[in-house]
N, C-alpha and C positions, 0 to 999 in steps of 0.2 A: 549577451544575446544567446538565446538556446540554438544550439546545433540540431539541423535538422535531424529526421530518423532516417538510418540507414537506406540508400536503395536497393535495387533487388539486385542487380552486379554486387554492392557489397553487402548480403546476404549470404549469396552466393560464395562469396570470399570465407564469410566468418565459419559458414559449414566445410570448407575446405581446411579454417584450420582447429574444426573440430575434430574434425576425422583424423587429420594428420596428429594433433596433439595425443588422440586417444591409439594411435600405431607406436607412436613414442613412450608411451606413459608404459604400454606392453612391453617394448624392446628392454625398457629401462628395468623392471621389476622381474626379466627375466633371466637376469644374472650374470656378467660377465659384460654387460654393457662398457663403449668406452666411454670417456667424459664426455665425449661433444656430444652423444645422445642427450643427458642432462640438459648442456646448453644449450641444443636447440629446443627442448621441452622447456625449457622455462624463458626462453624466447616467442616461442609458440603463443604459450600461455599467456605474457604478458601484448601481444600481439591481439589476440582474442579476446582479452578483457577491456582494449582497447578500441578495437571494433564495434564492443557488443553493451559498453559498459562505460566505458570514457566519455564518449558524446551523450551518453543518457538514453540510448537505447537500450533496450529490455528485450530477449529475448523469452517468448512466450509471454506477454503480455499484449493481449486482446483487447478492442473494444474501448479507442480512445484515451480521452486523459488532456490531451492537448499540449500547449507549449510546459505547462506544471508540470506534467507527467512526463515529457519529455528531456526537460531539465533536471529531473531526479537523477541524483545518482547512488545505484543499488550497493547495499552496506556489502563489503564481503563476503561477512559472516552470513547472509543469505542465498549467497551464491554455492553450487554444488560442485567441491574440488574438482571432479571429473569432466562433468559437461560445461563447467564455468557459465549455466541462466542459473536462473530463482530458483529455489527448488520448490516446487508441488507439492512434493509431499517428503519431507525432511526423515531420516529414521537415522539409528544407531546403531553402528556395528560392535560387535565384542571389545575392539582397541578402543573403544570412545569416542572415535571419527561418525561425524554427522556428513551423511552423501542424501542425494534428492534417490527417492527408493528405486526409479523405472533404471538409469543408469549404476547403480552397485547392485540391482539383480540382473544385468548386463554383464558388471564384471565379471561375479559369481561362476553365473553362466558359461561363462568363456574356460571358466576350469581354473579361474584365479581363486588362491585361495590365503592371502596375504591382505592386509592394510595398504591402499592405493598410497595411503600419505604417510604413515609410520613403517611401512615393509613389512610389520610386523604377520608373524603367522596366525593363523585364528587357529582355534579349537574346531569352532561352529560360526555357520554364515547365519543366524537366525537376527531378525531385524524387529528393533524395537521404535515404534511412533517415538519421534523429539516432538512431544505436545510445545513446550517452552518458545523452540523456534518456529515451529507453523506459527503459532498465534503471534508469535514477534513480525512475521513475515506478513500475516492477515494485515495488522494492524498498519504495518507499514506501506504496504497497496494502496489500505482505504484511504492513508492520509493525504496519498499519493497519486490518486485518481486511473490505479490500475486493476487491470480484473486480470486474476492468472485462469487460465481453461481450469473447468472440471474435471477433479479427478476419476476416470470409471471406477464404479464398482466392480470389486468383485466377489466369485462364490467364497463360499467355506465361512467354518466361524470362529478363529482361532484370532482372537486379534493382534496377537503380536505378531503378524505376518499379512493384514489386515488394511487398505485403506480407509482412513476413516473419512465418515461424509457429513461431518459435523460443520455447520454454517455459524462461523464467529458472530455473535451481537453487532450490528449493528452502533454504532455512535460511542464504539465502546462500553457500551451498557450492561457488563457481563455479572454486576450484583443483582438485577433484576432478573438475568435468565439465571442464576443459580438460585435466586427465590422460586424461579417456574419447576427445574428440576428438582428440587425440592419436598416441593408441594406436591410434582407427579409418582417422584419416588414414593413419597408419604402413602397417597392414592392408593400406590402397587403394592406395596406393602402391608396395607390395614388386608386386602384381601388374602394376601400369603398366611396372615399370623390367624387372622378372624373371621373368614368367609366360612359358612356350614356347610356349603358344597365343595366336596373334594375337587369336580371339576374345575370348579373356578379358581381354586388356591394352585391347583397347575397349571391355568392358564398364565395364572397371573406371576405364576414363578419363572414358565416359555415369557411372559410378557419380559420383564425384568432380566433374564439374560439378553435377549435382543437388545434391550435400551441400553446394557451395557457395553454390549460389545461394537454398537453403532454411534454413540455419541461419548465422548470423551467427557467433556462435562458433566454427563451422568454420574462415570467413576470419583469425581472429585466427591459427591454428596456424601460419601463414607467416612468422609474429613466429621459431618457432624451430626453424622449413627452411626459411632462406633460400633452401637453395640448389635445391628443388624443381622451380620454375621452369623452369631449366636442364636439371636431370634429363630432367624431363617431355620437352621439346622433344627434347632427343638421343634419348629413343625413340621418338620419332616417325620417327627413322631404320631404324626396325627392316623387316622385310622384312614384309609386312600392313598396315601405317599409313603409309606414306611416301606414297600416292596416295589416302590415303582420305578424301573431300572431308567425310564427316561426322567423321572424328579431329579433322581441322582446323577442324572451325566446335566442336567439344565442346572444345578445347585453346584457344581462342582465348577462348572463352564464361568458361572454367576463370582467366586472367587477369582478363579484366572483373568476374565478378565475386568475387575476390582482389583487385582492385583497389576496391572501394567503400569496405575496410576502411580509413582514414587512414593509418594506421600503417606498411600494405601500398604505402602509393605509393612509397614514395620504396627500398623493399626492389626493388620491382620496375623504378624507374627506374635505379636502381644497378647493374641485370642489363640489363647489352649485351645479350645473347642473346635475352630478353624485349621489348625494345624492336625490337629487329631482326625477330624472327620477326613481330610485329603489322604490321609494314611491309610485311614480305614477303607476309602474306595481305593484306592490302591491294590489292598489287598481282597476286595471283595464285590468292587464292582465290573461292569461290561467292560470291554478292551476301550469304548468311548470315553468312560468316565477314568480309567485306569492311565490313559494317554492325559489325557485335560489334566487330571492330579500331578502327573509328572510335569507336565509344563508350568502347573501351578508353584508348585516347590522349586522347579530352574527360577522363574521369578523373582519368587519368596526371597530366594539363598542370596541376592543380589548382595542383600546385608547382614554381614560376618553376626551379628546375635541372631538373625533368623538363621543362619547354618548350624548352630551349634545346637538352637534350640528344636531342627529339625531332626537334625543325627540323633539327639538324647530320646528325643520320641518316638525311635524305632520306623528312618522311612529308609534305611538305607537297606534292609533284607528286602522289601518287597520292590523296592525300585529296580535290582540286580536281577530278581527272577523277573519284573516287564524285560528288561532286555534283553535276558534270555530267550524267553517264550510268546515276548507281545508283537504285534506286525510292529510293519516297516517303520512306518509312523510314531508307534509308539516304543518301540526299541530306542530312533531319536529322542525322543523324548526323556527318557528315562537315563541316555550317554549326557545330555545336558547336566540334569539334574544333578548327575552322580560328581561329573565333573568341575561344577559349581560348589558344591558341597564338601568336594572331595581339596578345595583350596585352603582349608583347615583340619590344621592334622590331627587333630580328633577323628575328624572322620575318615580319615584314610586307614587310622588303628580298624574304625567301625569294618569299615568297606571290605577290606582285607580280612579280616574274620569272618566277614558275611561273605564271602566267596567272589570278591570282586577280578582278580587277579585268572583265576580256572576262567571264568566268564568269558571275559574279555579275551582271554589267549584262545580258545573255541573258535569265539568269532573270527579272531583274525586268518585263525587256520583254513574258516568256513568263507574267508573271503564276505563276511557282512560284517558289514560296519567297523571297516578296516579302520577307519581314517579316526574316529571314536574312541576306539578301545585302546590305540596305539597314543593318543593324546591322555587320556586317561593312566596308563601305564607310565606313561613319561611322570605326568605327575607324581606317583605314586614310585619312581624312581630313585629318589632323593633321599629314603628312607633304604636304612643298610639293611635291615630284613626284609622287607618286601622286595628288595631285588634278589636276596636269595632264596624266595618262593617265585617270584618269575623263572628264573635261574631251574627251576627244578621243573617248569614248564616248558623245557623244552627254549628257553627262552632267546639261547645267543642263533640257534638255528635258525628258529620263527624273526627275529628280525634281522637276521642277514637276507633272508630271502625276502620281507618286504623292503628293503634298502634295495635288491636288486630290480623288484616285480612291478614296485607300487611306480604310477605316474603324477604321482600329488607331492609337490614339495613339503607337505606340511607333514604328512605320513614320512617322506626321509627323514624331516627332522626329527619328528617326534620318538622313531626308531633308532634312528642313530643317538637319542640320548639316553634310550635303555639299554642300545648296545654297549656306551662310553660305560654307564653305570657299574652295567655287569664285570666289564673288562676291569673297573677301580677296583672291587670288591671279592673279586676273583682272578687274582691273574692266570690262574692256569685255563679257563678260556681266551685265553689271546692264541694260544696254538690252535685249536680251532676256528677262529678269526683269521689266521696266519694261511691257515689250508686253503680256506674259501677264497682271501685274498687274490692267493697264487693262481687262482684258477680264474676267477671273475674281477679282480681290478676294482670290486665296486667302492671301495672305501678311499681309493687314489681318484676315480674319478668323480666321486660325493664332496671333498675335499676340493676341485674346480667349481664344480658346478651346483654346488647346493647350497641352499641360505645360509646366512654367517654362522650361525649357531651350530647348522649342521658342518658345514667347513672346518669349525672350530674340532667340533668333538671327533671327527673322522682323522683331521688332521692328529688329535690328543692320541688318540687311538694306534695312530700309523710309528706316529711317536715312543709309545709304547711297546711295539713291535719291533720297533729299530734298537733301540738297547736293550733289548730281550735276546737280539740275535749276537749285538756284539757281548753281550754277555757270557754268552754262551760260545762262540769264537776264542774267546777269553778263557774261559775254562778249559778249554782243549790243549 
């Protein structure tokens, strides 16, 4: 027999141990926790899934269903680790964890800058569509007799940061509607390659970014026009579009986002011509098209042959002068990309000849895009000569003082692993480490209160100072 749906007293209850799960979940990721914070969060937790999920209630699920719909009970894996409903609208963060998007741009928000569920540190909070589980979640609604609320839309046209407002087929029927996109692409396309009015071939190129960036089944059709891409770009040689700085941020927009699709990466790293044209606007087009390029290549790089095949082609000089000199936006853009890329040490050789290291030590001095260049450096750590070109940058000064300044765990860490670096590969900066210590404590208290990682390497560090001194007690 189905248990009925919750009342409004326990409604009321389940948002009580929403709230309280989500004070805990804070306490706990904020370091120094003791164990019973733990057990009561995963007491909480199992409380709230009980509430909300146990008897076959559905939080956020509108507009009926009946005793069937009420006897469902919701898979896990659809549920949002954070807020424990459905998720809405599913995305992926850097660690690989899937959260519903309104609650991890909550986390976010709040100044977290960690993995709710693996602790781990991010780089970057940029969020990418789980197409895979939306549509596992659609389909499980429909079977299910539930309707989750509309997602709103919103501005801007960057879809990896994007809700998308694409309506799953119906009865499952989703070979027929990739026969319909299709056939629309096809449509959009003969005008791009073969319409005699220039106007129309940029209508129809603004058409075709739109469709892309608003339905996600659109992006799949590249699965079978590989060779689009290519097309696309050769008309842009056409007499009308070869100087038209809006063709070129709408063509460039049209890869990005054709590229969110997985599938789509490696079709498009596969195309020389594709990879080249993103370089070339890079280096030649409006800060629009020059930003889009840069996210386009963070994407591309997901997969180690599109990294290496991107370093080889010359994007990692013009990437390093956007984040020099391009705004805000697109500075991010360009710390992504560099640092995606920068996960193969090929291109770290690159990056570092191309002036990667000056760059980034600027910034940080400039207080922009602290948290960036300081993740970037870390990587770029690991390498014995690149820490002795940091090193020459002024380098053990510049991150003791972010180890003291910065407010972001992620920046401690990431500094304190340039600073370990430096201290391995030089020990006569630990006297200088020694001095600041004496006067600021920050590496005694990084060593309590900072992520494991950073604990560890402050800790290694402190460690280092200590046999340095009885060494030298020793020698006296």
């Amino acid at each position: 027999m189905a248990k009925p749906p919750p009342t409004e007293g326990e409604a009321e209850d389940a948002a009580a141990l929403r709230r309280r799960l989500r004070r805990l979940v804070a306490s706990a990721t904020a370091g120094g926790a003791p164990a019973a914070v733990f057990d009561e969060a995963a007491a909480a937790l199992a409380a709230l899934r009980e509430a909300e999920v146990g008897g076959g209630g559905r939080k956020g699920a509108a507009g009926g269903g009946g005793e069937e719909a009420a006897a469902a009970v919701v898979p896990a894996r659809f549920l949002c680790p954070i807020s424990s409903e459905i998720m809405r609208d599913p995305v992926v963060i850097e660690s690989g964890q899937t959260y519903d998007r309104q609650f991890i741009e909550e986390w976010f928000s709040a100044g977290n800058q960690i993995c709710p569920q693996t602790q781990q540190v991010l780089s970057h909070t940029i969020l990418i569509p789980n197409q895979l589980v939306r549509t596992m979640i659609s389909q499980w609604c429909m079977e299910n007799g539930i309707t989750l609320p509309q997602i709103e839309s919103q501005n801007g046209d960057r879809v990896i940061c994007q809700n998308e407002d694409r309506v799953i087929c119906q009865n499952g029927d989703r070979d027929i509607c990739q026969n319909s996109e299709q056939k629309k692409f096809d449509e959009i396309f003969v005008k791009i390659t073969s319409a005699t009015s220039s106007g129309e071939r940029k209508q129809a190129i603004k058409d075709l970014r739109l469709l892309t960036k608003r339905n996600s089944e659109f992006r799949v059709v590249l699965e079978q026009r590989p060779d689009s891409i290519a097309q696309m770009i050769l008309a842009r040689s056409t007499p009308g579009l070869q100087n038209d700085a809006q063709v070129l941020e709408d063509m460039v927009t049209i890869i990005l986002n054709f590229s969110i699709h997985d599938s789509n990466k490696k079709i498009i790293g596969d195309d020389s011509e594709a990879i080249q044209f993103l370089i070339w606007a890079l280096k030649s087009g409006d800060m629009g098209s020059r930003s889009n390029s840069a996210a386009a290549i963070f994407t591309l790089s997901a997969i180690d042959s599109n990294k290496e095949k991107i370093g080889e082609l010359g994007a990692m000089e013009p990437l390093i002068d956007l984040l020099e000199h391009g705004n805000i936006i697109a500075k991010k853009d360009a710390a992504s990309a560099i640092f995606n890329l920068c996960l193969l040490q090929e291109n770290r050789s690159i990056a570092t000849r191309s002036g990667i290291i000056d760059v980034a030590m600027r910034a940080i001095e400039d207080h922009s895009l602290v948290n960036e260049s300081l993740a970037i450096l870390a990587l770029l750590s690991r390498n014995h000569e690149m820490v002795e070109i940091i090193t020459e940058f002024n380098g053990t000064a510049s991150m003791l003082r972010s180890i003291r300044e910065s407010d972001c765990k992620r920046s401690k860490e990431n500094a304190m692993v340039v600073l370990f670096a430096i201290c391995t590969y030089n020990r006569t900066k630990l006297k200088e480490v020694e001095a600041d210590e004496s006067i600021n404590g920050s590496l005694a208290l990084l060593a309590q209160t900072g992520t494991q990682r950073a604990r560890r390497k402050a800790s290694g560090i402190l460690e280092k100072m200590k046999r340095t001194m009885h060494n030298r007690h020793c020698s006296c």
